[in-house]
Backbone as a ProteinNet text record, in pm:
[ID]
protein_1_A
[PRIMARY]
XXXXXXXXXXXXXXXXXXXXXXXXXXXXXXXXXXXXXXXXXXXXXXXXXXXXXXXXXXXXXXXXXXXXXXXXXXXXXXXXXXXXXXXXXXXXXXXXXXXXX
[TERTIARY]
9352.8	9306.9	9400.5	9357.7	9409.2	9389.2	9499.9	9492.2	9552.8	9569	9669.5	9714.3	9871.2	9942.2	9932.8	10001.5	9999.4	10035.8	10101.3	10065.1	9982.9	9904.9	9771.5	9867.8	9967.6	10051.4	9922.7	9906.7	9843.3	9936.7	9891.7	9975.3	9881.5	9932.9	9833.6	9900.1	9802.3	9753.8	9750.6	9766.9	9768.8	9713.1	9592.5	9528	9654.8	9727.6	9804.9	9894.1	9979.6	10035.9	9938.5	9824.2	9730.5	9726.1	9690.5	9631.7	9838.8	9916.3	10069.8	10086.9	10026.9	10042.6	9949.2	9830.7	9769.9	9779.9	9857.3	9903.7	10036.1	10139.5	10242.8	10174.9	10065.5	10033	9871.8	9845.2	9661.9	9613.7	9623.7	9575.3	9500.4	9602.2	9584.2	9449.7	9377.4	9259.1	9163.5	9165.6	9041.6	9089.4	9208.2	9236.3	9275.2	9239.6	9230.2	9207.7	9093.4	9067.2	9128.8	9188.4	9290.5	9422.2	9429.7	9582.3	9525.9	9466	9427.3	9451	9407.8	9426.5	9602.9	9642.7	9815.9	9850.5	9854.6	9915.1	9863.2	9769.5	9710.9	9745	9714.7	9766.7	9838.3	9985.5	10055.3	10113.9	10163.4	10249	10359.9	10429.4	10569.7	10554.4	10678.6	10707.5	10877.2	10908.2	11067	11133.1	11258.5	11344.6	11339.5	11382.9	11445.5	11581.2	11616.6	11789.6	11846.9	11829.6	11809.8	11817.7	11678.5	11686.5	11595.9	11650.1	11625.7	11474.2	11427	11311.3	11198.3	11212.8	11093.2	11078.7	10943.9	10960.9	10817	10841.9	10783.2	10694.2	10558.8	10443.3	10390.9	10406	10325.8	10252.4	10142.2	9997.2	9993.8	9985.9	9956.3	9816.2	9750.9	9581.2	9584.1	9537.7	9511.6	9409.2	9357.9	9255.6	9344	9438.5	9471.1	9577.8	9518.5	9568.7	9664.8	9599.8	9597.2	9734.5	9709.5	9782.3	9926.4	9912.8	10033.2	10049.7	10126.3	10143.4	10099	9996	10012.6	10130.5	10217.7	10322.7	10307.4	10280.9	10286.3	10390.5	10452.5	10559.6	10546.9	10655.8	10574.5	10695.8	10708.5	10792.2	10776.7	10796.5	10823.6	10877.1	10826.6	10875.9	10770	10757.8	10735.9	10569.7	10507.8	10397.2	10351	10407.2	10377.3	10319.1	10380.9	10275.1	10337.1	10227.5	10238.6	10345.3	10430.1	10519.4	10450	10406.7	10370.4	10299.1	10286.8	10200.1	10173.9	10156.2	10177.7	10176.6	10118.5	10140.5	10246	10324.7	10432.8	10430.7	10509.6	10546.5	10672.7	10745.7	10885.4	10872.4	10930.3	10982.8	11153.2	11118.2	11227.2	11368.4	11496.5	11571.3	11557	11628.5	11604.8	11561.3	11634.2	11582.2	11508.4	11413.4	11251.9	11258.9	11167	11070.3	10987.3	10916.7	10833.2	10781.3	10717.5	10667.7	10585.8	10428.1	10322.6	10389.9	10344.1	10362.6	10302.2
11924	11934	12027.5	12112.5	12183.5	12190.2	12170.8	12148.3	12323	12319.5	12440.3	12355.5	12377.5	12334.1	12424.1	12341.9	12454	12570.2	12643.3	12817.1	12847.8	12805.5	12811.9	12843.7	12812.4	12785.7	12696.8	12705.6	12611.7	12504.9	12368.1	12299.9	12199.1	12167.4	12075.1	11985.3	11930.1	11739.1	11743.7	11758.5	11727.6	11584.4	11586.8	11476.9	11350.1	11402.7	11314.8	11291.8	11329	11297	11194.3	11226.2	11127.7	11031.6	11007.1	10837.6	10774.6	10813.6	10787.8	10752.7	10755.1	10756.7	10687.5	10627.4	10529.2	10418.9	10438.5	10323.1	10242.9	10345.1	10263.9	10200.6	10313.9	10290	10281.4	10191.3	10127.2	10198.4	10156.3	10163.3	10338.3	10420.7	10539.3	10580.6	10516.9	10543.7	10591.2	10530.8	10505.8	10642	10694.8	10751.2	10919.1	10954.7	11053.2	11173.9	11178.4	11282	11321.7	11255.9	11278.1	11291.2	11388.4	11431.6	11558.3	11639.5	11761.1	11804	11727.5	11677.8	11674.3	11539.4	11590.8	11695.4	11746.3	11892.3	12004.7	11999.5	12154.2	12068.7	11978.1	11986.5	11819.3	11843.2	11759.2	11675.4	11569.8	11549.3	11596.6	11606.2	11594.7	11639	11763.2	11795.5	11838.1	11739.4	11686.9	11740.5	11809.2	11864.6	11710.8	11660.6	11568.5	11585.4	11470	11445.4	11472.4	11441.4	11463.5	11554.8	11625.5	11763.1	11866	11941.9	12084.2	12110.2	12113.9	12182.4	12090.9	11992.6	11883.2	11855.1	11859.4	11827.3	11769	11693.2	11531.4	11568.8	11563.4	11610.3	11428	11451.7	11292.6	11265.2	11246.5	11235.7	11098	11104.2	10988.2	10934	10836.9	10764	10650.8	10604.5	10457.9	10427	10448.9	10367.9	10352.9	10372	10318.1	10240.1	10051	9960.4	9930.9	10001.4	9955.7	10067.5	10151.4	10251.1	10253	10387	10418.3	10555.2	10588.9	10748.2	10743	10854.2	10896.4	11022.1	10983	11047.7	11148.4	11274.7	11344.5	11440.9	11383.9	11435.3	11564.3	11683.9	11788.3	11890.9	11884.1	11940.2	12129.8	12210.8	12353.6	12415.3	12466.7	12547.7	12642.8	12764.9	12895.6	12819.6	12678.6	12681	12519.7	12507	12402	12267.6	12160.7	12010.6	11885.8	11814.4	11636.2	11561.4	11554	11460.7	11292.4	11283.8	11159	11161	11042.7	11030.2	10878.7	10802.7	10685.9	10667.9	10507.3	10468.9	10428.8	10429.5	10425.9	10389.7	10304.3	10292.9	10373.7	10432.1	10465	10583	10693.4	10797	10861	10913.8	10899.5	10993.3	10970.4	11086.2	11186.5	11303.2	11450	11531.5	11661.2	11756.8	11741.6	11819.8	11833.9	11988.1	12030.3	12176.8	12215.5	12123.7	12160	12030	12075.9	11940.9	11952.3	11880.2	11913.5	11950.8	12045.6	12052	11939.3
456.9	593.7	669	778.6	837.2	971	1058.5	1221.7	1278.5	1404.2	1484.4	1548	1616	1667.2	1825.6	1958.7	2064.6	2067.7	1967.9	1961.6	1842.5	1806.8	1719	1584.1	1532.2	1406.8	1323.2	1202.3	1087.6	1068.3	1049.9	1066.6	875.6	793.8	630.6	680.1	647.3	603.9	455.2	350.8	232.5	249.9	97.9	117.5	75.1	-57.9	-118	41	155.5	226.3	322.2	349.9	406.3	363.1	228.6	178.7	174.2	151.2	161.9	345.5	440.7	583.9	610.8	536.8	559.5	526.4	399	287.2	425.5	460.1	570.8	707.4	756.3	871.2	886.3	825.9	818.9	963	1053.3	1191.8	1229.5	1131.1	1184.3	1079.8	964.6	953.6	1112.9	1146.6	1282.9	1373.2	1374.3	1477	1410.1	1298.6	1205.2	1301.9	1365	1411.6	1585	1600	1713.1	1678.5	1529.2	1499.6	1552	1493.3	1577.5	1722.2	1813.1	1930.3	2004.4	1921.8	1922.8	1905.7	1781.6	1750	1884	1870.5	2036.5	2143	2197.1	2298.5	2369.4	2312.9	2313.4	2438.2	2493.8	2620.8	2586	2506.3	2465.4	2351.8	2281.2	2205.5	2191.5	2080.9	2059.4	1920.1	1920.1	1777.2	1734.5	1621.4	1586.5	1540.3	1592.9	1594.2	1416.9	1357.4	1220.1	1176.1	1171.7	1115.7	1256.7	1182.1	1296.7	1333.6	1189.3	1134	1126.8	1232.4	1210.2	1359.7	1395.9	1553.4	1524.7	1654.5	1730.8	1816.4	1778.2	1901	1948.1	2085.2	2132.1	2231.3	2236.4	2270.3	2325.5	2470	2474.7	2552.1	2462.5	2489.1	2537.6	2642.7	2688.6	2655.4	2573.2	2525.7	2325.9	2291.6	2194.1	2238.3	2183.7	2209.6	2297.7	2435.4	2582.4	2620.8	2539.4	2634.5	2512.1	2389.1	2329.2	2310.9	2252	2246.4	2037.8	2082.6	1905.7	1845.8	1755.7	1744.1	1602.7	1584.3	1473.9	1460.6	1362.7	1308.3	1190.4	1209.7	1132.5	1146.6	961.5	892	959.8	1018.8	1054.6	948.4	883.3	735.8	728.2	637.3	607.1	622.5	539	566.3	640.5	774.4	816.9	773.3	821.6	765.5	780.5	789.9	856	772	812.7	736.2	751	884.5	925.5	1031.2	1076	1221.3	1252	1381.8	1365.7	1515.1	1555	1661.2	1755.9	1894.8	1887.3	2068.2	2149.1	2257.7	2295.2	2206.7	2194.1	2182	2250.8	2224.6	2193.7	2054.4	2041.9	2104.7	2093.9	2113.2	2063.3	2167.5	2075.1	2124.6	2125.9	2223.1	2254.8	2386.9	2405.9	2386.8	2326.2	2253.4	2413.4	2427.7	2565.8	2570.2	2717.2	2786.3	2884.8	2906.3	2952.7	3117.3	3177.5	3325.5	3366.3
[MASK]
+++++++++++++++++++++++++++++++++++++++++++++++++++++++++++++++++++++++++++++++++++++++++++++++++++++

């Protein structure tokens, strides 16, 4: 699968990384097609404290279970891709990249 990120970057979903992100995080079956969504057009986009090369896009929906942020996480390398993604009240530390006006 293949998304764009807010500067239209290609961003894979590898299927094998999908069914591995459903297997941890069941919930995000249902909400599949609002990774796309995160990636273009994000509230928040965060470096991670960790590593350099991985930044934190987070979307946040009140209508998922009364108001959470969807968090997709995504490895920045020569050919972009979802490390993860997952429901979340928490944002984490770590630079901010940008941030919705």
């Amino acid at each position: 699968m293949k998304f764009y990120d807010r500067d239209g970057k290609t961003v894979e979903l590898p299927r094998g990384r999908w069914k591995h992100i459903v297997a941890q995080h069941p919930e995000m079956e249902r909400y599949h097609d609002r990774i796309g969504d995160a990636l273009r057009e994000p509230d928040l986009i965060k470096q991670s404290r960790r590593a350099p090369d991985v930044w934190l896009y987070y979307r946040f929906y009140s209508s998922i279970f009364g108001g959470k942020f969807l968090l997709v996480v995504v490895k920045r390398s020569l050919r972009p891709f979802v490390l993860t993604c997952y429901i979340t009240d928490e944002i984490k530390k770590g630079e901010i990249v940008w941030q919705k006006g």
